[in-house]
Each structure stands twice: as C-alpha cells, then as structure tokens.
N, C-alpha and C positions, 0 to 999 in steps of 0.2 A: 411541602415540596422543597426542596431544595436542589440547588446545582455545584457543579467543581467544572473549572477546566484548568489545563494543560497544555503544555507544547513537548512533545518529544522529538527529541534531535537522533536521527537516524546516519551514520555514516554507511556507504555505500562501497564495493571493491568493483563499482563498473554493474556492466546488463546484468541483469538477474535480480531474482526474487530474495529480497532479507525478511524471513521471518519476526516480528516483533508481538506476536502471540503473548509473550510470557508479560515482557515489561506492560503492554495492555491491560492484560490480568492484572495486573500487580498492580497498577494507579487504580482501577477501578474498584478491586478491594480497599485500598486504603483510602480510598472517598465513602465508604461505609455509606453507600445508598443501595438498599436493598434491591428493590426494584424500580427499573424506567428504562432508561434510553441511550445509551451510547450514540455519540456520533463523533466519525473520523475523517478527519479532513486533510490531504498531503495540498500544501501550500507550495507548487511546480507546476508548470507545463508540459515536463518532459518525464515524468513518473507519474504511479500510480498504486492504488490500493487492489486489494483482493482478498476473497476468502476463499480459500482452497484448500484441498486436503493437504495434509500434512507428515503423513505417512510413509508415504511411497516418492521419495526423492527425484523417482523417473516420472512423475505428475510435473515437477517444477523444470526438468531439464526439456521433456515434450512440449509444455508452453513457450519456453523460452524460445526452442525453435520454432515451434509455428512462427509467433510473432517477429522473428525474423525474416523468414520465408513471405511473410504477410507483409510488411513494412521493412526492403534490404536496405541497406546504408549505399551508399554511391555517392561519388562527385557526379553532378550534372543528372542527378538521375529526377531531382527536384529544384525548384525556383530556391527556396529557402533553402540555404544550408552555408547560412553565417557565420554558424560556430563548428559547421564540417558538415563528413559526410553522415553523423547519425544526430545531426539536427532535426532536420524532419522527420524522421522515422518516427526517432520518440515522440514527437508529438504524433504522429498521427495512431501511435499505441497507447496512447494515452489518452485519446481522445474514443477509441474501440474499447475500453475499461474506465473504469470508475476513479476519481480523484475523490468523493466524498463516499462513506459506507455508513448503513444506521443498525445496529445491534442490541435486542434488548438484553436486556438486563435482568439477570433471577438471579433470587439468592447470595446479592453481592456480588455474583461476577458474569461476564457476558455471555447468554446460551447460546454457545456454538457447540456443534454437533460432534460425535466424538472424533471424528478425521478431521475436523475444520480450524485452521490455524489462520491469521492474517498474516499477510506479506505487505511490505511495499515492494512494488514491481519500478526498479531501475531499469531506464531505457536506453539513457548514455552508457557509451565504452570508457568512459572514465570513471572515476571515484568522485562522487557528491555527498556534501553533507546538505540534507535532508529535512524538512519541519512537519511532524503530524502536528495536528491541531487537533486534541480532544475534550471533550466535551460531553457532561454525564448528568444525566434528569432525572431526577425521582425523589423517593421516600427510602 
C-alpha cells in the first residue's frame, strides 16, 4: 500500500465553477498508484467541490444561478456579512455541497464517468486563491 498527497493551489476570477479535472488527472497519474482512493479536500468556508458534467457549459451557468437564486447576496439580508454582502451566501452554498469528495481510482487515474469533470465551486464575487488538499491510497 502506499500513499502521495498534495496541495493544489487554485486561482479563482470570482462566483463560479473552475474546472480542475485535468491538473487531478495529471498528480494522480504521476503518483503511479494503480488502484485505490482519491480524496479531495478545499481547505475554505466559502467554496466548494463538485463533480459535474462537463460538457454542456449551460450545466455550469444553470447551477450557478440556482445557487444564487438559493443563497442572494444582500446588505442586511443576513446577521454575518463581515467581509460583505456575499459573506454568507457563500457559506451557506457551501455548506448545501461538499468541501471533501472521495474518487476511486482504476488504472492510474480517477473513474469518472465520461461527462464527469471536477470543479471547485467559488462562492465569493471576488478572485481567491484557493488550497485542494489531495490525497491518493493504493497499490
């Protein structure tokens, strides 16, 4: 058995989904473990992970409005909002999706499905840079 981890540093352009699919791919191959376990970790309260299709671009613009529509931004519209009006939000979209995802692992790279790409889901209106934490188990 053996293990690798990692930290990827993700830069952000503000709300929305930044695909990091490939660079995944790409540590996970060069840890040359066949098979086991991926797991990914965003190290934030106010972002998040996803596996989502990857295809059809209007999948990524559709969620992005729900979870606005779900969680608006507003002065006063929440107790918290320290750092502004899309302080809360992001948390609370963030806390409606996943900060940690677990992915096995065949044949050297992670089996995802053939639409299925991973995003980090940014919840602030500003530009963040970003930490995955990952993390890869097997043989």
């Amino acid at each position: 058995m053996r293990q690798a981890e990692s930290t990827l540093v993700v830069e952000t352009r503000g709300a929305g989904l930044v695909d990091v699919t490939r660079r995944v791919v790409d540590w996970v191959g060069a840890q040359r473990i066949g098979a086991g376990l991926l797991t990914l970790f965003v190290r934030h309260t106010s972002a998040s992970l996803l596996i989502q299709e990857n295809a059809d671009p209007r999948v990524l613009a559709d969620l992005d409005a729900f979870f606005a529509k779900t969680a608006p931004e507003g002065r006063h519209l929440y107790r918290h909002d320290d750092e502004g009006p899309d302080d809360m939000p992001a948390h609370i979209k963030a806390a409606l999706t996943c900060t940690s995802i677990g992915i096995p692992v065949s044949g050297g790279r992670p089996a995802l499905g053939t639409w299925q790409g991973i995003f980090l889901f940014e919840h602030r209106s500003r530009p963040h840079v970003r930490e995955l934490q990952l993390h890869v188990v097997g043989e």
